[in-house]
TIVOTI-61759 format. One record per residue (C-alpha): chain; x, y, z. Coordinates in steps of 0.02 Angstrom, whole numbers, plus 50000, padded with zeros to 5 digits. Layout:
BEGIN
ATOM   baza       x       y       z
ATOM      A       X       Y       Z
...
//
This chain:
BEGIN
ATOM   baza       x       y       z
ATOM      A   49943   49907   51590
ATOM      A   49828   50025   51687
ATOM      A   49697   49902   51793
ATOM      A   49563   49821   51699
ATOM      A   49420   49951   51704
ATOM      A   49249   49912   51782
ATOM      A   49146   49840   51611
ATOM      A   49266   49730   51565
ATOM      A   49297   49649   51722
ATOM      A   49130   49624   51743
ATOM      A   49105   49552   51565
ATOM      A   49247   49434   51598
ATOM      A   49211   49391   51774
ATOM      A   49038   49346   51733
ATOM      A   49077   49225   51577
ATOM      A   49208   49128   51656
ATOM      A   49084   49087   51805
ATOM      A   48963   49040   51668
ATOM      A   49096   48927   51587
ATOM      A   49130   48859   51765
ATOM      A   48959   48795   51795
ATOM      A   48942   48756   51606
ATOM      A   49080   48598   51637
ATOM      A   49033   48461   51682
ATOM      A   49157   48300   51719
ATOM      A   49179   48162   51583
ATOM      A   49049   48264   51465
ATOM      A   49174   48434   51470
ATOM      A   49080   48572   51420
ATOM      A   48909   48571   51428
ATOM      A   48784   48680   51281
ATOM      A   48623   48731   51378
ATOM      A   48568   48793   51219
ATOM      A   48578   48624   51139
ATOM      A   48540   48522   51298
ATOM      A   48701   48411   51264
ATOM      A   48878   48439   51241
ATOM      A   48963   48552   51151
ATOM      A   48995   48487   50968
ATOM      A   49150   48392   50989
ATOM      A   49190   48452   50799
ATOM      A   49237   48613   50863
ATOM      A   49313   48720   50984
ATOM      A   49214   48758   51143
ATOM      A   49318   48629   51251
ATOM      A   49480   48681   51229
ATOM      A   49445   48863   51214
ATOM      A   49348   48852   51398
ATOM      A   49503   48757   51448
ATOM      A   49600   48893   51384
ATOM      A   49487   49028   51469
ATOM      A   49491   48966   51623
ATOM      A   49693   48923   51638
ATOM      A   49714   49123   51614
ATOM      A   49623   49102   51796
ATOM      A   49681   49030   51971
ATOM      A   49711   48857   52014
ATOM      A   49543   48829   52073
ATOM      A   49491   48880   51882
ATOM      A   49622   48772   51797
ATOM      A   49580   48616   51899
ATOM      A   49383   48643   51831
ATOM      A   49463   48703   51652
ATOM      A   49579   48540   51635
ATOM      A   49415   48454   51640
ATOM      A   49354   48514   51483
ATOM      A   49517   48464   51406
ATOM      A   49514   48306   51455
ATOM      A   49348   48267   51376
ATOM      A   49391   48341   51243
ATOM      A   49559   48224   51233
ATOM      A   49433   48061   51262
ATOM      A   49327   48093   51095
ATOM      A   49359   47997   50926
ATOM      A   49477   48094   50838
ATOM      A   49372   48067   50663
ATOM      A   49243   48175   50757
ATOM      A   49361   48328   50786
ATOM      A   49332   48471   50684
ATOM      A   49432   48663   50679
ATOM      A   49577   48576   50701
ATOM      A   49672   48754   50682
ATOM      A   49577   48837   50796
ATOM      A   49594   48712   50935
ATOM      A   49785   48683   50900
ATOM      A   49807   48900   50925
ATOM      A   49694   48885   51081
ATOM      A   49817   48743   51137
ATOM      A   49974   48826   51084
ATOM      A   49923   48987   51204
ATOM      A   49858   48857   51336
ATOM      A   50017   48805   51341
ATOM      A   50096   49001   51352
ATOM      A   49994   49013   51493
ATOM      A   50037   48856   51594
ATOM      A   50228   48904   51554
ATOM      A   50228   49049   51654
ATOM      A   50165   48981   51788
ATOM      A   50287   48827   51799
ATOM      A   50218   48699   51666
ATOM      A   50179   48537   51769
ATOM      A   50249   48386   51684
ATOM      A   50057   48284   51679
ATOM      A   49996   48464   51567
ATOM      A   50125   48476   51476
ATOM      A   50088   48276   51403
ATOM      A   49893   48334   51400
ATOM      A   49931   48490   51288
ATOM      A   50044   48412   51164
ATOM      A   49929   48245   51154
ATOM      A   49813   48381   51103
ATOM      A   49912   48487   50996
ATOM      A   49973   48313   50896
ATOM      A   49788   48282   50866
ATOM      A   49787   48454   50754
ATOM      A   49872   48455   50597
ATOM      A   49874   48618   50493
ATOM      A   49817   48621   50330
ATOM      A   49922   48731   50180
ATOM      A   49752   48800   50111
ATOM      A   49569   48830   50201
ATOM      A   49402   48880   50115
ATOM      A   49390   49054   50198
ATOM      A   49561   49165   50218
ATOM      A   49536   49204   50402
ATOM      A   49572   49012   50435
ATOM      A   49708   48998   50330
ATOM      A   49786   49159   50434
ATOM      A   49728   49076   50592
ATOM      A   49862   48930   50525
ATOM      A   49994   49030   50516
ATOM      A   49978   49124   50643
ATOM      A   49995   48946   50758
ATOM      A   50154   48932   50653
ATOM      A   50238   49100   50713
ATOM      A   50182   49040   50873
ATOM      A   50258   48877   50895
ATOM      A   50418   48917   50793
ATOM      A   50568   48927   50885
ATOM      A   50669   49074   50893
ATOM      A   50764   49040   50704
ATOM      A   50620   49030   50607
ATOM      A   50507   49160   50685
ATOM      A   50579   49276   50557
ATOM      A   50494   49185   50412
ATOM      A   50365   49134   50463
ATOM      A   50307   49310   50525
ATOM      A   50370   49361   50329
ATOM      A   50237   49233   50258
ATOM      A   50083   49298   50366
ATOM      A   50124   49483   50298
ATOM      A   50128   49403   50134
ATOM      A   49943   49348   50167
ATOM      A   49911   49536   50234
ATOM      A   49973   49590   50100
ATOM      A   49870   49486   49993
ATOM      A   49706   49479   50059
ATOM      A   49687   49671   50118
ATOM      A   49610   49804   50040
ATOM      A   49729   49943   49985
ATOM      A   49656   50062   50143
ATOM      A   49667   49920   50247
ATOM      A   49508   49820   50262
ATOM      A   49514   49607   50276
ATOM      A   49447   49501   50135
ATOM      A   49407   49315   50177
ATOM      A   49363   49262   50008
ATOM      A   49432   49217   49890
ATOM      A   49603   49154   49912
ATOM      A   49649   49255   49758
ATOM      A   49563   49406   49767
ATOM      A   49526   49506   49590
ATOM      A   49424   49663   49579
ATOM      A   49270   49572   49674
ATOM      A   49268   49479   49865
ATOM      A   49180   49461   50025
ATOM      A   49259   49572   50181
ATOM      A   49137   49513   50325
ATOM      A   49190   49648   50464
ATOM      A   49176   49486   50617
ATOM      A   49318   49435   50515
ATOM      A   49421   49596   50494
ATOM      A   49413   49591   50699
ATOM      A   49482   49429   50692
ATOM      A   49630   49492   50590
ATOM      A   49669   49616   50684
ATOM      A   49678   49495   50834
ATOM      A   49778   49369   50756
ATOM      A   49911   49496   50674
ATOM      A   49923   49602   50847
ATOM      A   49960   49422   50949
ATOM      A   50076   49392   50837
ATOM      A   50185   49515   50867
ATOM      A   50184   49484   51043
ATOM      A   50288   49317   50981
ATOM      A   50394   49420   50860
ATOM      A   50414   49586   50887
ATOM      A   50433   49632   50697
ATOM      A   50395   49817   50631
ATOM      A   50308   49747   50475
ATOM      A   50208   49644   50567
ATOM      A   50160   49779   50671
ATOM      A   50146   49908   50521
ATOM      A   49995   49777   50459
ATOM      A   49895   49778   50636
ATOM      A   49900   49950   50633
ATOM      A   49842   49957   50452
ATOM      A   49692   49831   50516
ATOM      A   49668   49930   50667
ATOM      A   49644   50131   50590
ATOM      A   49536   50053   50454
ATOM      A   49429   49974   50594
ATOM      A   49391   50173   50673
ATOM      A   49340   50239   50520
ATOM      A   49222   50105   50556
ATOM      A   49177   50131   50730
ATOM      A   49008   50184   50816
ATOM      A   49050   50238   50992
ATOM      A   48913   50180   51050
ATOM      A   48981   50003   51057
ATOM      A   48932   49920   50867
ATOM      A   49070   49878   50729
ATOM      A   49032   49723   50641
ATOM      A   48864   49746   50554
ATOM      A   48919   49670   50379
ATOM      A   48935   49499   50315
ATOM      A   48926   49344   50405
ATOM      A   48939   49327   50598
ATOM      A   48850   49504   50579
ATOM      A   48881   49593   50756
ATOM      A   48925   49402   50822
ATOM      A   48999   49394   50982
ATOM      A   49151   49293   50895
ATOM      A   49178   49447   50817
ATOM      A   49160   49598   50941
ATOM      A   49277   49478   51072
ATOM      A   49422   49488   50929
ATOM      A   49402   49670   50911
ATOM      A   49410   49672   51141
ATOM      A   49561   49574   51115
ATOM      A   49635   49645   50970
ATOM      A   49637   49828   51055
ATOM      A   49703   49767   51212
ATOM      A   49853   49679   51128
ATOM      A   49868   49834   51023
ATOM      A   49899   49947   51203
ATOM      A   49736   50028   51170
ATOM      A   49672   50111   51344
ATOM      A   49522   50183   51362
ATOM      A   49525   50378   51395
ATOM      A   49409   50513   51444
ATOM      A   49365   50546   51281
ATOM      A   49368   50385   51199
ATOM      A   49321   50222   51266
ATOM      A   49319   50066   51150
ATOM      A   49322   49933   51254
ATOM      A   49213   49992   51387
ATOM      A   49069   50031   51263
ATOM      A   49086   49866   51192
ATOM      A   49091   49772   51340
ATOM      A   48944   49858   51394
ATOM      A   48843   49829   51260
ATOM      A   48910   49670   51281
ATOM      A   48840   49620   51433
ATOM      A   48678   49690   51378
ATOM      A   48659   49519   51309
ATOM      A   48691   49422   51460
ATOM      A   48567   49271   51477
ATOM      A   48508   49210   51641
ATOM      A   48645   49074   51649
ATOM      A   48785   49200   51636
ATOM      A   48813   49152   51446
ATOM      A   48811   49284   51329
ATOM      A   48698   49286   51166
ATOM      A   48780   49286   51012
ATOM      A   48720   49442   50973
ATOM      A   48607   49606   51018
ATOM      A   48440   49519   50942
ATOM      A   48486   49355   51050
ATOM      A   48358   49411   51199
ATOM      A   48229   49436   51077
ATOM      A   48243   49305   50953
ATOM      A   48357   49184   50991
ATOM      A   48466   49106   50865
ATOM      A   48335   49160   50727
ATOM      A   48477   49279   50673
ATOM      A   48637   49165   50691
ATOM      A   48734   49085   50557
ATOM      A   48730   48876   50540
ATOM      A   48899   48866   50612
ATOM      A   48857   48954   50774
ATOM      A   48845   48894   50942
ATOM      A   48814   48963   51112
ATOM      A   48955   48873   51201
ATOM      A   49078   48893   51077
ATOM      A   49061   49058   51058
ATOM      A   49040   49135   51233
ATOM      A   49214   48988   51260
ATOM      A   49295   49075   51121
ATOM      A   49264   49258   51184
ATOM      A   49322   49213   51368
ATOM      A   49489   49119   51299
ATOM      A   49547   49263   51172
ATOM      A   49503   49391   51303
ATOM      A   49579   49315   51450
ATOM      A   49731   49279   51344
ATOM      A   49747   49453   51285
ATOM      A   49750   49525   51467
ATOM      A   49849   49380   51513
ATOM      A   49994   49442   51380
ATOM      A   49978   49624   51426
ATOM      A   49991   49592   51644
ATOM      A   50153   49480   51616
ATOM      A   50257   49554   51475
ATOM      A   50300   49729   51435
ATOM      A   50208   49778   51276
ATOM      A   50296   49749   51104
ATOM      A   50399   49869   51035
ATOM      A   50328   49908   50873
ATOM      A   50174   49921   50924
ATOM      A   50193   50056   51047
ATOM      A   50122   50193   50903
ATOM      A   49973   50134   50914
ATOM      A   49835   50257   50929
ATOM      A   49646   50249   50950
ATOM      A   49559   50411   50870
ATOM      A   49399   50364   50834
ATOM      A   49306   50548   50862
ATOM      A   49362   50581   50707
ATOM      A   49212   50663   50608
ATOM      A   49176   50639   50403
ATOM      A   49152   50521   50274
ATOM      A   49285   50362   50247
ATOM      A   49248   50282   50089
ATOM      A   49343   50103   50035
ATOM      A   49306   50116   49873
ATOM      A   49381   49921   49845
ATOM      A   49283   49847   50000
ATOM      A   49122   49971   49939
ATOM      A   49088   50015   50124
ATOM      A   49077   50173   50171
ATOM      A   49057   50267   50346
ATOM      A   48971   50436   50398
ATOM      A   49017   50488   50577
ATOM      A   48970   50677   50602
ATOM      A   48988   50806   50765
ATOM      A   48795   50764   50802
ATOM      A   48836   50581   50838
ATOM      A   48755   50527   50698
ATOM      A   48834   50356   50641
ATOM      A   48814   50270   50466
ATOM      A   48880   50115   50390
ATOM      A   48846   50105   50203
ATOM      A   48862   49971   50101
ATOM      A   48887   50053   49923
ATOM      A   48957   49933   49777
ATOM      A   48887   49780   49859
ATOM      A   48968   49618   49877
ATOM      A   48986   49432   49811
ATOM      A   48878   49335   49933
ATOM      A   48972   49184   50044
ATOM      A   48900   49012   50036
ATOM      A   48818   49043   49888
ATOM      A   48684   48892   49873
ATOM      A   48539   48856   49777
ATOM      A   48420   48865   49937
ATOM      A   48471   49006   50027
ATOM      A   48465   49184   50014
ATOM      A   48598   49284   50070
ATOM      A   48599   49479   50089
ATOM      A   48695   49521   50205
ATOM      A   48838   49578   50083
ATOM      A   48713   49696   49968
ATOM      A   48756   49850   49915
ATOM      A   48638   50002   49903
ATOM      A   48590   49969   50083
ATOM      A   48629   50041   50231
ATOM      A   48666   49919   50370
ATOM      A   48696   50037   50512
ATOM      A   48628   50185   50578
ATOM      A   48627   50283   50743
ATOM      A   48613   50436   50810
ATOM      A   48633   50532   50972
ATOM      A   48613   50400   51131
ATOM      A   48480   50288   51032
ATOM      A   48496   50120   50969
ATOM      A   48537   50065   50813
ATOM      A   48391   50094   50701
ATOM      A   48448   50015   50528
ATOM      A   48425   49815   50494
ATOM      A   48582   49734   50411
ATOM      A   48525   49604   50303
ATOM      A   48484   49412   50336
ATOM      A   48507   49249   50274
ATOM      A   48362   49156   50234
ATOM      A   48324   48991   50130
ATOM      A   48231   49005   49983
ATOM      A   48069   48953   50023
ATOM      A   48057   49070   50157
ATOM      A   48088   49230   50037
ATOM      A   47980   49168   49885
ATOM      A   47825   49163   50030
ATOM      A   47859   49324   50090
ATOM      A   47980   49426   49987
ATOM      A   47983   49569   50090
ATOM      A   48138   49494   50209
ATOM      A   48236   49560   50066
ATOM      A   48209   49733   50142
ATOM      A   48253   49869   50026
ATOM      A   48370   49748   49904
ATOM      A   48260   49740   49741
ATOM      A   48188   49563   49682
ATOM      A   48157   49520   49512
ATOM      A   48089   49363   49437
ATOM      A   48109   49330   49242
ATOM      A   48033   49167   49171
ATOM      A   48028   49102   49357
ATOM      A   48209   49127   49374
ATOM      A   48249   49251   49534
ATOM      A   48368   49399   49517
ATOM      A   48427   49531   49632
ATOM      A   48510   49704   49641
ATOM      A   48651   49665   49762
ATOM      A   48788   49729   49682
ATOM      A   48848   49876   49576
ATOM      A   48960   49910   49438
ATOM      A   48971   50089   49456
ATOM      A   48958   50202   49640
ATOM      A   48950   50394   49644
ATOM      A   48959   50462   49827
ATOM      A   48925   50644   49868
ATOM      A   48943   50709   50045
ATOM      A   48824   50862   50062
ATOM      A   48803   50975   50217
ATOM      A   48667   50851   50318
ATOM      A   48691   50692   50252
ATOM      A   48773   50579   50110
ATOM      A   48703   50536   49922
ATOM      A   48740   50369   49823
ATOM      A   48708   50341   49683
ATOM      A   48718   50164   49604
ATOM      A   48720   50091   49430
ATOM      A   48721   49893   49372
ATOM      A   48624   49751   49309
ATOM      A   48536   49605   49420
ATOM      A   48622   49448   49454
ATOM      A   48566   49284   49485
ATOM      A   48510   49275   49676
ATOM      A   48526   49070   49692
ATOM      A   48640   48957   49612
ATOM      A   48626   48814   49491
ATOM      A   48627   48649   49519
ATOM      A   48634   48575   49345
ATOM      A   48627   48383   49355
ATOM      A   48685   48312   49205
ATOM      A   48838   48201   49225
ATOM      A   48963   48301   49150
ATOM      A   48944   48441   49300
ATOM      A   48918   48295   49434
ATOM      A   49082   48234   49381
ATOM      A   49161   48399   49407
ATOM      A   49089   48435   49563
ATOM      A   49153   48259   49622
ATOM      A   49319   48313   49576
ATOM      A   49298   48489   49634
ATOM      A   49249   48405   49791
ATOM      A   49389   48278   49819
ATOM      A   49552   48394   49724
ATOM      A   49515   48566   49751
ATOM      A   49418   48551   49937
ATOM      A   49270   48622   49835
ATOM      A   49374   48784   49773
ATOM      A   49255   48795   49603
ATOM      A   49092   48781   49693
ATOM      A   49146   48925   49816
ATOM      A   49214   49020   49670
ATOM      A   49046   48989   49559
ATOM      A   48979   49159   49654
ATOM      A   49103   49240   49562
ATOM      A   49024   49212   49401
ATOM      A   48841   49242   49428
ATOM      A   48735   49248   49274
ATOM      A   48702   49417   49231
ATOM      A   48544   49505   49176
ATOM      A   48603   49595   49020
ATOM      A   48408   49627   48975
ATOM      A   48393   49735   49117
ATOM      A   48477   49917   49175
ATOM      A   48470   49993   49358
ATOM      A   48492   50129   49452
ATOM      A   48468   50157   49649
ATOM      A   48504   50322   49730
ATOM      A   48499   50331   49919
ATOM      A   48503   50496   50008
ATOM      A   48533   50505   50211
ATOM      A   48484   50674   50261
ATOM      A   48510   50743   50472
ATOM      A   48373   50882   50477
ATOM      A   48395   51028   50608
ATOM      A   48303   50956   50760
ATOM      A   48362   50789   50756
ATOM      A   48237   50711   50594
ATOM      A   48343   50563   50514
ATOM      A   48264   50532   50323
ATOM      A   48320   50414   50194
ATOM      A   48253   50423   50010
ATOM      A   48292   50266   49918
ATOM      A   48241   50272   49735
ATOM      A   48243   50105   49605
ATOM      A   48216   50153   49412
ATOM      A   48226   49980   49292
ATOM      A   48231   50002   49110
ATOM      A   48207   49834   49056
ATOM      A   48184   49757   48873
ATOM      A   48084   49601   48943
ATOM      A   47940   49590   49037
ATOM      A   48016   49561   49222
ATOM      A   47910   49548   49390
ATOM      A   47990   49646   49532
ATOM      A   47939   49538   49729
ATOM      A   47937   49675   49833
ATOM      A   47904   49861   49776
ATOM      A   47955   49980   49929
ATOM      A   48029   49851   50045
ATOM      A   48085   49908   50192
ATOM      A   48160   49836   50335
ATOM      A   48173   49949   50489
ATOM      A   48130   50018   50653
ATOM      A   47958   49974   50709
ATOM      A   47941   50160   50750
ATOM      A   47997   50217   50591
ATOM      A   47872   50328   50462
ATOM      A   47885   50264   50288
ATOM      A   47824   50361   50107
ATOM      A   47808   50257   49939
ATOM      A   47803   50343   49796
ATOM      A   47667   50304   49695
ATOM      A   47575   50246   49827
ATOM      A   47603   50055   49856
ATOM      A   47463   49928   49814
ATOM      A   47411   49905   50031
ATOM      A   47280   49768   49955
ATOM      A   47435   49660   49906
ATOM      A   47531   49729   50028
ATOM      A   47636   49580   50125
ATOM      A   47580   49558   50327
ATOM      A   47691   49645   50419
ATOM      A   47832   49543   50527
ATOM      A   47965   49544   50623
ATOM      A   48118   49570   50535
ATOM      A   48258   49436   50610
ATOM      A   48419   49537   50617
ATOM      A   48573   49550   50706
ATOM      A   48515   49704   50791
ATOM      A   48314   49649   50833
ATOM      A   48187   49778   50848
ATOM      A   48137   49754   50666
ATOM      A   47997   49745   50569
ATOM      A   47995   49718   50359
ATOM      A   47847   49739   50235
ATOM      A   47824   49775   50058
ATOM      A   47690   49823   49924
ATOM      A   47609   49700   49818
ATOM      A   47716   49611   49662
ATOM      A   47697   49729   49488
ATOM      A   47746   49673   49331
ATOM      A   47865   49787   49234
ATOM      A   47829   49784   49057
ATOM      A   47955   49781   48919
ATOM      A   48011   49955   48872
ATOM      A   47899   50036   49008
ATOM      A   47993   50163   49119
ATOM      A   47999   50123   49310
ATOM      A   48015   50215   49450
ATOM      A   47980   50204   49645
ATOM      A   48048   50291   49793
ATOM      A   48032   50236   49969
ATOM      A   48066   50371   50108
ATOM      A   48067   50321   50279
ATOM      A   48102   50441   50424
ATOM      A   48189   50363   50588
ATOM      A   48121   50440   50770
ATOM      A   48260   50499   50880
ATOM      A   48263   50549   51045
ATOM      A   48264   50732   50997
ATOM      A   48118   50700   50883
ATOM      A   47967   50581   50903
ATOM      A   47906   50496   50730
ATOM      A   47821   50628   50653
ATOM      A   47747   50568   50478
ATOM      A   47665   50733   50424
ATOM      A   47859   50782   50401
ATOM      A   47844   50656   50255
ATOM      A   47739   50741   50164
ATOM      A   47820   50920   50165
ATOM      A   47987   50841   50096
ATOM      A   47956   50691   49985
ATOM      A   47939   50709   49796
ATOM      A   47829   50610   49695
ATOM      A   47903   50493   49565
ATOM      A   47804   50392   49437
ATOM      A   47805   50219   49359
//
């Protein structure tokens, strides 16, 4: 391996010394976030632990710490069993190579005893987190199988061009792909064959790996869909992934430099890392429940220390030796299965689509979750700017219903007080044109929360659901969303890249409805502060919602939308929203709006 270049040391260097001063004796390590420890039911301990054996002495004396706390708690308060028995299991790689001392070898199995596997998990990128421990710790007889049985999974729960689904189990013609996740993948499949060096194994990282640079902005941004959206969990997979794969950076094309960069970008004053680009400006306001500032920035040192750990001390694998980063590629990739599409063209302009849309994870009856819409895009930048699109949020309920514009662009609809949304598609037409991309989208609204009917026959089946199936039929219940059969859509979205650096997007609802239906949030929009926006007909300003700050992944966003209108039955519908995007080349210029917009009527 060529010598770690400049932004990743410096990434690395800089969160293990904030992991060192995060640990703290009998307490292990410490959350500053949370003022207390970090939540013994998950992983930050033994991942810091892990982090810091891939160090000197000096850091393995301070790691072991962590460890040991971790070893002291009850083990009914122990959580992600699987993920702390993997960080164990490559603990323990590590302290073999460096002459295992008897006294760590009894700490890391007491640990790894305290782990059991599971056969099944609710989301598909723990259950291939399980077996990838099990091609780890097999011994040299059954390595064969068990690396046959994750490529079964693989092969199971990836899309025919090669993108990761993580729900369901038993995916049909609908499922959730959140891209932290596909990083993750590609992780766990690449370290695997570094403990079985198995061309079908390595035929599936690859698979996970060219899907990934269809995907790819250069400018350091891959994981703006889903859950975890742009989480630091995710981009330190896709850091670790690449360096297991023998990925360098060249000249031309540098990966993990321009994600470490942006990377460290988010540095906090402690050293720690927020868990994403909005973190300096918002906080957690944009993370997920599950997400914690120790565990995280733990988990991103261990997987990347490990990775460089595997790639200074053995040569690299085999099979994976063809693998090649080519991510200046320019065009439209379209996974028509996943319904995410990607416009990369020779001006640097970079666009993440999501087309078909998406069945929502943690589907609830309080929360809101549209962050797996289609007829959105999720991602867009061009030239040396930043990002100007929002990906969507996650919000409870009572938050949206008082101010419905943090759907953005995604279309609410209310029918005898029961909400519905436009979030995914039954039919997508894409059309690449000379400057841009058009969608066009066709389908009916679905039900945006879920119900919680109380009578006892469905409390007794969620009981059972609960206690027999690890709650397989509530997770599955977004899967079977009522449908609005009443009601008819159709969105088209058109990205155009005018001569002179002008990004526009035209996004145009019509309803045809045979009920009266109420639609929240006419012209959302969700954007750039500095971006111009056009409604068409003009939006009702007197109802207009007050204009906020849009909590994203990415920060820097503001959302609005014009006042509530009631669609009769039978009554044609139509408004378009056109927004145009400054750019370095360009400043906002909204008289541009009105040479090129055309006027549609409802």
């Amino acid at each position: 391996m060529k010598p770690m270049n400049t932004a990743l040391e410096t990434l690395l260097t800089g969160l293990n010394a904030a992991l060192r001063n995060q640990i703290r004796a009998n307490d292990g390590l410490f959350d500053p976030l949370e003022n207390k420890p970090s939540p013994s039911d998950h992983y930050g301990h033994v991942c810091a632990a892990l982090a810091l054996a891939c160090g000197d002495e000096d850091d393995w004396n301070i790691g072991r710490q962590a460890l040991l706390a971790w070893l002291t708690l009850d083990a009914s308060s122990l959580g992600h069993l699987p993920f702390n028995r993997f960080a164990l299991l490559l603990l323990r790689t590590v302290r073999q190579s460096r002459g295992l001392a008897p006294a760590d070898e009894a700490l890391i199995d007491a640990g790894i005893n305290r782990c059991t596997l599971r056969r099944s998990y609710p989301s598909n990128n723990w259950s291939l987190l399980a077996q990838a421990c099990r091609l780890i710790e097999a011994p040299p007889a059954r390595k064969a199988t068990e690396s046959r049985r994750l490529c079964t999974l693989l092969d199971r729960w990836t899309t025919p061009k090669g993108c990761f689904i993580d729900f369901p189990a038993n995916p049909g013609s609908r499922f959730s792909t959140p891209l932290a996740y596909h990083h993750k993948a590609l992780f766990l499949t690449a370290l695997a064959c570094w403990y079985h060096d198995d061309a079908e194994l390595a035929r599936h990282a690859r698979r996970l790996l060219d899907w990934l640079v269809h995907c790819w902005d250069p400018a350091g941004y891959a994981g703006g869909f889903g859950r975890s959206t742009h989480s630091l969990f995710g981009d330190a997979c896709l850091i670790a992934g690449m360096i297991l794969m023998g990925i360098e950076d060249s000249e031309e094309d540098q990966p993990i430099a321009a994600l470490c960069r942006r990377l460290i970008r988010q540095r906090r004053a402690d050293g720690l890392l927020w868990l994403n680009p909005a973190g300096a400006a918002s906080g957690r306001a944009s993370w997920d429940a599950y997400m914690y500032l120790s565990v995280y920035n733990a988990w991103a040192a261990a997987v990347i220390a490990i990775a460089l750990h595997l790639r200074t001390n053995r040569p690299l694998p085999v099979q994976l030796q063809p693998a090649m980063w080519s991510a200046t590629r320019t065009g439209l990739f379209h996974d028509e299965a996943a319904g995410l599409a990607y416009l990369r063209t020779k001006d640097d302009l970079n666009v993440l689509i999501s087309t078909r849309g998406q069945p929502p994870q943690s589907y609830n009856a309080d929360d809101a979750e549209f962050r797996y819409a289609g007829g959105v895009i999720v991602h867009l930048r061009a030239s040396d700017d930043q990002p100007v699109a929002q990906p969507g949020i996650r919000i409870s309920r009572q938050e949206l219903l008082e101010q419905p514009a943090l759907a953005g662009s995604i279309p609410l609809l209310v029918i005898e007080g029961a909400c519905f949304v436009l979030d995914e598609f039954d039919a997508c037409e894409l059309t690449p044109h000379e400057n841009g991309v058009r969608i066009v989208l066709t389908g009916q609204p679905k039900a945006l929360f879920k119900q919680n009917r109380q009578d006892i026959a469905n409390k007794l089946l969620a009981a059972l659901d609960w206690r027999l199936l690890d709650g397989r039929l509530g997770r599955n219940a977004v899967l079977h969303r009522e449908q609005l059969s009443t009601v008819d859509a159709r969105v088209q979205i058109e990205l155009s890249m005018i001569p002179g650096g002008t990004i526009t997007t035209s996004h145009q609802l019509e309803i045809h409805t045979r009920i009266q239906i109420e639609h929240l949030n006419p012209h959302g929009q969700a954007g750039h502060r500095d971006c111009g926006l056009e409604q068409y007909p003009a939006a009702d300003m007197s109802a207009k919602s007050e204009e906020k700050a849009f909590p994203s992944s990415i920060g820097l966003g503001s959302t609005f939308a014009g006042g509530a209108f009631m669609i009769k039955a039978g009554t044609p519908y139509s408004v378009t929203s056109i927004a145009l995007f400054p750019t370095p080349e360009r400043p906002n210029d909204n008289d541009f709006l009105d040479r090129t917009a055309s006027r549609n009527t409802r």
